[in-house]
C-alpha positions, 0 to 999 in steps of 0.5 A: 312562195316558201322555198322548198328544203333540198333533197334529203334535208330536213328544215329544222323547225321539223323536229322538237326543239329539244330533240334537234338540239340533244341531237346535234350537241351530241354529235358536235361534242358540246352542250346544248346551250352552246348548240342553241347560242349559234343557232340563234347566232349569238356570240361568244361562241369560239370559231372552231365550235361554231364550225363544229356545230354548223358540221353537226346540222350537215351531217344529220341532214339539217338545213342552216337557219338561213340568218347562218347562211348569211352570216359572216364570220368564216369570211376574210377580205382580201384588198388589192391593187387592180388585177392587171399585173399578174402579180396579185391574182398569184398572191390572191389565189395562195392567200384564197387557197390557204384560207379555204383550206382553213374553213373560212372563205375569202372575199376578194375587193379589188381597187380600180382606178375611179372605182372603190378606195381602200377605205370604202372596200373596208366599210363594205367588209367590216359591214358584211362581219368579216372576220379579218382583212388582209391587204396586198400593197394598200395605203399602208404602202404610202408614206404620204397616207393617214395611217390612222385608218388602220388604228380605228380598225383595229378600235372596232375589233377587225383584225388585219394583216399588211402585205408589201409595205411597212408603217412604224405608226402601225400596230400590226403584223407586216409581211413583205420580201425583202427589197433591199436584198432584192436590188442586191440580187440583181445589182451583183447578176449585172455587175458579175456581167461587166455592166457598169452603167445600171439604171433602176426604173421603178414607180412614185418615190412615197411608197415604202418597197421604191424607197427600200429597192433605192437603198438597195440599189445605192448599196449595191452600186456603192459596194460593187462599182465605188459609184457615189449615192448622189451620182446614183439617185441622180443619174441612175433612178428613174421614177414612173408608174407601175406599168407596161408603159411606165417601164417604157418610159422610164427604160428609155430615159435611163437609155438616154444616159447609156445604161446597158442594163435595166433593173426594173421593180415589176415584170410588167415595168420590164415588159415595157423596157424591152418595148423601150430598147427595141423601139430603138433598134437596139436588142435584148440582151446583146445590147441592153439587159432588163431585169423584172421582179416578181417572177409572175405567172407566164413571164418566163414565156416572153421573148426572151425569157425574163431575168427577175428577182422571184418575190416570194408569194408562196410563203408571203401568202401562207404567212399573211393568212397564218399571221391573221388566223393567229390574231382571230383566234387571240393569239397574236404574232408580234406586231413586227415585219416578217420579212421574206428573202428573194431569189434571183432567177438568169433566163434570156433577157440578161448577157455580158455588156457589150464592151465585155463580149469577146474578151479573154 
């Protein structure tokens, strides 16, 4: 059975050829060779005329051949971690927002675990024609990963952006907030409280924002308290997963070493070290102070209120889809890392160490 056009829409066989194509030339502004190159869905057509083509059909009533309709390439993929932290639902609807606002439409793939990896998420998009990919946290991440994933996509001509996580082998822009200063922001908060015994929970030490928050971390304690790296990396991190329960155990581990306070690399780590520090009868913050770090949807709204390190995603977001763009459109950003500062936002779930309280 054929399908019957939508209301006040023309099929485009309806007309003579030459008629529609002078038509939609003149009302796109271009000649009607390029008009008949993406109707026939061949390339060398730039974006933006191919868009203003498709805009000419919408207007004077046409329908899209359906080989337009199905073809791909104002879409983006956007790949990131499972959506269970609410981190990445935030980042995905900046980047899907700024996306859309520039006519393209975004794809998001999400990694679960025993579902589809990174690799086969990409096969899936670079088949579909996307005009680019973004990816949130991916193996780019990973100091242990094959980084020539990432050159042989680039050998077929798909264009991508890194979010969170930096790979010198990578010829690619990166965008990322800026860990180290992160771990300084919160370091500095606990210290100015009288804490002196600061643990950090965060996850598997291969990735590269863990490793940049431990120098931070080393930094800030070296500068502020004159404490020892060896003595920190020992006694004062605490690796885990990147979870509720992570952070649970990690916290009551650094607990065990009588940390006061707790800086953790998620929110929801930190949600798992307040679980921690009450599952011991103790309190939140007048006996331990936690700090999280992303800032995500909601944790202001935790009892108590969560300090954290606020990641930047607004700007990260904008700046991935902008970078991306720029390298669709054949005039690529440096292949460098555009790294974003954090800031400190002091809600409930950080006090003066008890030692300190009560004192002049």
């Amino acid at each position: 059975m054929r399908q019957q056009p939508a209301a006040g829409r023309r099929p485009v066989q309806s007309t003579p050829v030459t008629t529609r194509l002078a038509d939609i030339a003149a009302q796109a502004g271009v000649s009607e060779a390029t008009v008949s190159r993406v109707l026939n869905g061949k390339p060398g057509v730039a974006a933006t005329t191919r868009q203003s083509v498709l805009a000419a059909l919408d207007v004077l009533g046409y329908e899209r051949p359906v080989r337009l309709r199905q073809r791909s390439e104002g879409l983006v993929g956007l790949i990131t971690p499972e959506l269970e932290n609410p981190i990445f639902p935030a980042l995905a609807q900046v980047i899907g927002q700024a996306l859309t606002r520039q006519g393209y439409t975004p794809v998001l793939a999400t990694q679960t675990p025993g579902g589809s990896t990174e690799d086969e998420l990409t096969e899936m998009l670079v088949d579909r024609g996307v005009a680019g990919i973004i990816y949130v946290s991916g193996l780019h991440a990973d100091t242990t990963a094959d980084m020539e994933r990432y050159d042989r996509l680039r050998a077929q001509g798909v264009p991508y952006v890194l979010v969170d996580g930096f790979s010198p082998k990578v010829q690619a822009p990166f965008i990322s907030p800026d860990d180290r200063a992160a771990m300084t922001l919160a370091v500095t908060h606990l210290v100015s409280l009288g804490h002196t015994r600061i643990g950090l929970a965060l996850g598997p030490k291969r990735f590269v924002p863990v490793q940049r928050k431990i120098e931070g971390f080393v930094r800030a304690l070296q500068d502020l308290l004159g404490l020892g790296a060896q003595e920190v990396e020992t006694e004062l991190v605490q690796h885990s997963l990147y979870t509720l329960e992570g952070g649970q155990a990690a916290a009551a581990a650094l607990i065990e070493r009588n940390c006061t306070a707790v800086v953790c690399a998620s929110d929801m780590m930190a949600l798992g070290a307040i679980r921690a520090v009450r599952q011991r009868g103790l309190d939140v913050p007048r006996d331990v102070s936690v700090v999280g770090f992303d800032d995500s949807p909601l944790i202001a709204f935790t009892d108590p209120p969560l300090t954290t390190i606020r990641k930047p995603v607004p700007a990260m977001g904008q700046a991935a889809v902008r970078t991306l763009l720029e390298e669709i459109g054949g005039t690529p950003a440096p292949h460098s890392e555009f790294v974003f500062m954090p800031e400190l936002v002091v809600r409930g779930s950080t006090a003066s160490a008890p030692g300190e309280r009560g004192r002049p």
